[in-house]
C-alpha positions in Angstrom: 191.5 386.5 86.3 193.2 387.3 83.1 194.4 384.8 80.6 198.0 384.8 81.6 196.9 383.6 85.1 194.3 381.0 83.5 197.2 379.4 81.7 200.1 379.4 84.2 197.4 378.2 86.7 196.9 375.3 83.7 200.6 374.8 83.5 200.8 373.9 87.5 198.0 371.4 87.3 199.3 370.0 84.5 202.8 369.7 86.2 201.0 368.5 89.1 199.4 365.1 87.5 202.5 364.7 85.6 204.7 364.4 88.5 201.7 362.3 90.6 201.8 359.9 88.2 205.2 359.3 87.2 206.5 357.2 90.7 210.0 355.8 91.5 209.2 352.7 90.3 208.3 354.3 87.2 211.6 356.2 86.5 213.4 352.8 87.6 211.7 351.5 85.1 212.6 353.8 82.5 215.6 352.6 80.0 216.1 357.0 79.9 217.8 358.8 82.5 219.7 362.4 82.5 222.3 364.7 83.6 222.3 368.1 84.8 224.1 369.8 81.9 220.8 369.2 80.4 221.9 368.0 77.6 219.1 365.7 76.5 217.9 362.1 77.3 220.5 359.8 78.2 219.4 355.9 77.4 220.8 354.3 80.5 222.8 351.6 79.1 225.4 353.9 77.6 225.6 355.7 80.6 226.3 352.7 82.0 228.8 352.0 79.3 230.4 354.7 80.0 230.8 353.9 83.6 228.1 356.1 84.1 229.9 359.2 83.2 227.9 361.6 81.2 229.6 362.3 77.8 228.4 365.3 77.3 229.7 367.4 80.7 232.0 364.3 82.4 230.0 364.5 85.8 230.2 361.3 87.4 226.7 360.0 88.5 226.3 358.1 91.8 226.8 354.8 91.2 225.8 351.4 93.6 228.6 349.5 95.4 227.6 346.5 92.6 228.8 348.6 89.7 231.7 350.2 91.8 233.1 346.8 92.9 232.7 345.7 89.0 234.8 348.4 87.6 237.1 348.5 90.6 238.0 344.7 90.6 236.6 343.3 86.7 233.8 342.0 87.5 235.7 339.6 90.2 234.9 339.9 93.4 233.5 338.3 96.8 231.3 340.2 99.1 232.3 339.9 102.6 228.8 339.3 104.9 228.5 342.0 107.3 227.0 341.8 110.9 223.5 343.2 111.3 222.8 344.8 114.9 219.4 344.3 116.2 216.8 347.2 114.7 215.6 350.4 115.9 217.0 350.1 119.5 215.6 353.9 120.0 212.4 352.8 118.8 212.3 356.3 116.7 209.4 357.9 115.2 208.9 361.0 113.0 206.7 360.8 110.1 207.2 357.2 109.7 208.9 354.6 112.3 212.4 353.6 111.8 211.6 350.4 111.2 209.7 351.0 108.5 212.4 353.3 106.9 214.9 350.7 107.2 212.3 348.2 105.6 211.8 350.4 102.3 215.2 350.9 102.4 216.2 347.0 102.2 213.2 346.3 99.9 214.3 349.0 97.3 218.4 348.6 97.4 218.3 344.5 98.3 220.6 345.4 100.8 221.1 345.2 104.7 222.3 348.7 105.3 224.3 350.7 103.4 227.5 350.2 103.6 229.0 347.1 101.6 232.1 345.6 101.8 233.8 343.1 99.4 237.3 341.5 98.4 239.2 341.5 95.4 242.1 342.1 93.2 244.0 344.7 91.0 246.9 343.2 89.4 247.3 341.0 92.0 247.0 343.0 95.0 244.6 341.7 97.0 242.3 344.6 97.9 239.7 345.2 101.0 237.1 347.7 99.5 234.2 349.4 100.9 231.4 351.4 99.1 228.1 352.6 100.2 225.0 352.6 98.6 223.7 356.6 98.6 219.9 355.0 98.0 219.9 353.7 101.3 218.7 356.5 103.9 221.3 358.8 102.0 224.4 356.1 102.9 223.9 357.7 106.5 226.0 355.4 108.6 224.3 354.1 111.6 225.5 350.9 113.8 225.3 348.4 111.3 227.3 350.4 108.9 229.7 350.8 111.6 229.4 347.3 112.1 230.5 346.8 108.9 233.1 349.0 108.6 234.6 346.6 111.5 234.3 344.0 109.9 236.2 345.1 106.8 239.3 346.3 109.2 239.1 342.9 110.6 239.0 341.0 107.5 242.0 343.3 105.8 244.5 342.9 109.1 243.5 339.2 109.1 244.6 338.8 105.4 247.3 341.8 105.7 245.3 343.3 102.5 245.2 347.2 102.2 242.0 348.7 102.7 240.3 351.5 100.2 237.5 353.3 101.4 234.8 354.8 99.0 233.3 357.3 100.8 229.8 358.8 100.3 226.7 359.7 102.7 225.2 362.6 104.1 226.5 361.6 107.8 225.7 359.8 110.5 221.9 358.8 110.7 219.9 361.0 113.3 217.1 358.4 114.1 220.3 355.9 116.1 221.4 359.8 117.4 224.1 358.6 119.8 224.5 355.2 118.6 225.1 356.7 114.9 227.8 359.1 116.4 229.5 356.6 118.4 230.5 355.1 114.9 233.2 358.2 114.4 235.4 357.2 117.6 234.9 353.2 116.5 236.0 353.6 112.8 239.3 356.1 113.6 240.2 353.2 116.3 239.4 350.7 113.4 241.8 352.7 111.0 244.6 353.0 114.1 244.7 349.3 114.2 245.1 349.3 110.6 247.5 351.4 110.4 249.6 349.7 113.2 249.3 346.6 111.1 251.5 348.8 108.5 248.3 348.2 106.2 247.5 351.4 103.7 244.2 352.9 104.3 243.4 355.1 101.0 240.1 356.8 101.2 238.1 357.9 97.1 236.0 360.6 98.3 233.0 360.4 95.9 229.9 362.6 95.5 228.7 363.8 97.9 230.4 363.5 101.2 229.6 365.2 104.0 228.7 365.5 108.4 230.6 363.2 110.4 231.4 361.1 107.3 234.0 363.7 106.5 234.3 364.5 110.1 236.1 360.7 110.7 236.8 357.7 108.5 236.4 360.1 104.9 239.7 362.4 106.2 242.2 360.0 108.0 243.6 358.2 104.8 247.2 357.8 104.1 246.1 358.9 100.8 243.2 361.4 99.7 241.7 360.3 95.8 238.0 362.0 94.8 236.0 361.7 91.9 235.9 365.3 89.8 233.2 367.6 90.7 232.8 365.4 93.9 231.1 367.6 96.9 233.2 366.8 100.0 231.7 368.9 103.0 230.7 368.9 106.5 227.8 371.5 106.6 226.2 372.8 103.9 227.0 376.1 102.2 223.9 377.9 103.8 224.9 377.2 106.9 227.9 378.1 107.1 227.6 381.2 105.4 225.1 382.0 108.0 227.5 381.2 110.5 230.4 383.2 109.7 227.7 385.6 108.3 230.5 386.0 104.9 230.0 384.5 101.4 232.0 381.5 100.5 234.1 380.8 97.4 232.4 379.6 94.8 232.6 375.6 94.5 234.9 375.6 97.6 233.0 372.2 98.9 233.9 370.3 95.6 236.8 368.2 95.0 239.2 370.3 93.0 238.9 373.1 95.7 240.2 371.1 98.4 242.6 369.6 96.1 244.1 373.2 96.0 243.8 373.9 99.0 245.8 370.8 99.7 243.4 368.5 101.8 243.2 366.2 98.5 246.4 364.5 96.7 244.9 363.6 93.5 241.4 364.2 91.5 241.1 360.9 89.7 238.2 360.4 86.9 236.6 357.0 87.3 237.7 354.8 84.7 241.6 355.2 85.7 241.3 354.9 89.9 241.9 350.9 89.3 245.2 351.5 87.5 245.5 354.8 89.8 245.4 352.6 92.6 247.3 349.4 91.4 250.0 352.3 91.3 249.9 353.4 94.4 249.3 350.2 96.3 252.2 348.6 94.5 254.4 351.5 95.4 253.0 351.6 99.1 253.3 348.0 99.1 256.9 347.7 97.5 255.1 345.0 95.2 258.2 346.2 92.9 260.6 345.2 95.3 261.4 342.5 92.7 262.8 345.0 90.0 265.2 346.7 92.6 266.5 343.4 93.0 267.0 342.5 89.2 268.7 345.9 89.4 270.8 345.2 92.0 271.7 341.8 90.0 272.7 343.7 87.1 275.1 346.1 89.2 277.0 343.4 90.9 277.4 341.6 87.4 278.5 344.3 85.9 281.0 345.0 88.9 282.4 341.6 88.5 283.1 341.7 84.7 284.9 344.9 85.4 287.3 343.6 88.1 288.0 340.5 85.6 289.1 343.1 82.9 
């Protein structure tokens, strides 16, 4: 053994203990975080002042439903409480039960399942949101996700608010296998009832979102927003190039590619989708109706003046 495979073989067990001791808990912990422009530590607090948007290289980290809700609504809004179907029906097992997934999961996010759905306001628009919470299993949706996406129809026809999806997730959760993909069909029947309520349904397609996540309820908006450099995809870029056995674009899975490409309207950075969407909702919503009418007020009064003259 020469002395350039001593230290290299020094270097891995070095790495080795490094990365044994420093645990999740640990890096939660920590006030640093970074990106991957490499740019340097980031000290978490102005990444979060930043609405966690690295200055350096403007990728837009993953963020919690908590924070999106806060930036979405100002810090005022309600959650909506979701139902929770009974656990583990299939009783699945790989390397760890189901059930004990889902309990790590809950312990770790303080949430139910991943998908969390609140109310609030933009300028007065009352607003049905959804976000999902990409700790939890990957934001997979299973039944209580689709549970909650229910719920969230139900509660925006009930109260004749628009509804705004922000999607993320790798799909739909393979330990509930058919009870996971039954939750495509039940949100696109969701949305239909929506949608013959005359109630928007605008979907933010956030990083990442793929499998039947982009295969139902990410795709079927009246409008199409995403988050730049947002991966939006169904399989991954191995497999399909394996598939068609032909290499792919480069970046053709990420936001501003589809936007191209036309299955996006609009690439929206974070800190202007709440006055993006108070646009949009107000327009959809004819909240202006009122300044049509002042217009219409002026017209006739100017009519009349000219017919006294």
């Amino acid at each position: 053994m020469n002395w350039i495979t001593k230290i290299l073989k020094a270097s891995e067990k070095i790495k080795t203990v490094i990365r044994d001791r420093v645990t999740a808990k640990d890096l939660a912990a920590s006030p640093w975080t970074s990106c991957t422009c490499m740019s340097g530590p980031i000290l978490k607090k102005d990444l979060k002042a930043n609405l966690f948007v690295c200055a350096s290289c403007q990728k837009h980290h993953r963020i919690s439903p908590k924070d999106r809700f806060s930036i979405l609504f100002s810090n005022n809004y309600e959650i909506i409480k979701t139902p929770l179907p009974k656990d583990d029906i299939l009783g699945f097992v790989d390397t760890k039960s189901y059930k004990e997934r889902l309990k790590n999961a809950r312990k770790n996010t303080g949430l139910d399942c991943s998908m969390v759905v609140a109310t609030g306001a933009i300028n007065k628009i009352n607003i049905t949101a959804i976000a999902s919470e990409f700790g939890f299993l990957g934001a997979s949706v299973a039944s209580a996700e689709g549970e909650a996406f229910l719920a969230a129809t139900q509660h925006a026809i009930e109260n004749k608010n628009p509804l705004v999806v922000f999607t993320a997730g790798g799909g739909m959760r393979m330990q509930e296998g058919l009870i996971s993909l039954s939750q495509m069909p039940r949100t696109t029947l969701a949305i239909n009832e929506l949608k013959a309520n005359n109630l928007p349904y605008i979907v933010v397609l956030t990083d990442p979102t793929a499998g039947g996540i982009t295969a139902s309820y990410a795709m079927l908006g009246d409008l199409h927003l995403a988050e730049p450099g947002a991966t939006v995809a169904f399989a991954g870029r191995r497999v399909i190039e394996g598939t068609v056995n032909e290499a792919l674009p480069e970046g053709f899975q990420e936001s501003e590619y589809l936007k191209d490409k036309g299955a996006i309207d609009l690439i929206v950075e974070r800190k202007d989708i709440p006055k993006t969407l108070e646009t949009l909702l107000s327009i959809l919503l004819k909240k202006k109706a009122h300044m049509s009418s002042t217009e219409d007020k002026t017209t006739e009064l100017s009519i009349k003046t000219q017919q006294a003259s």
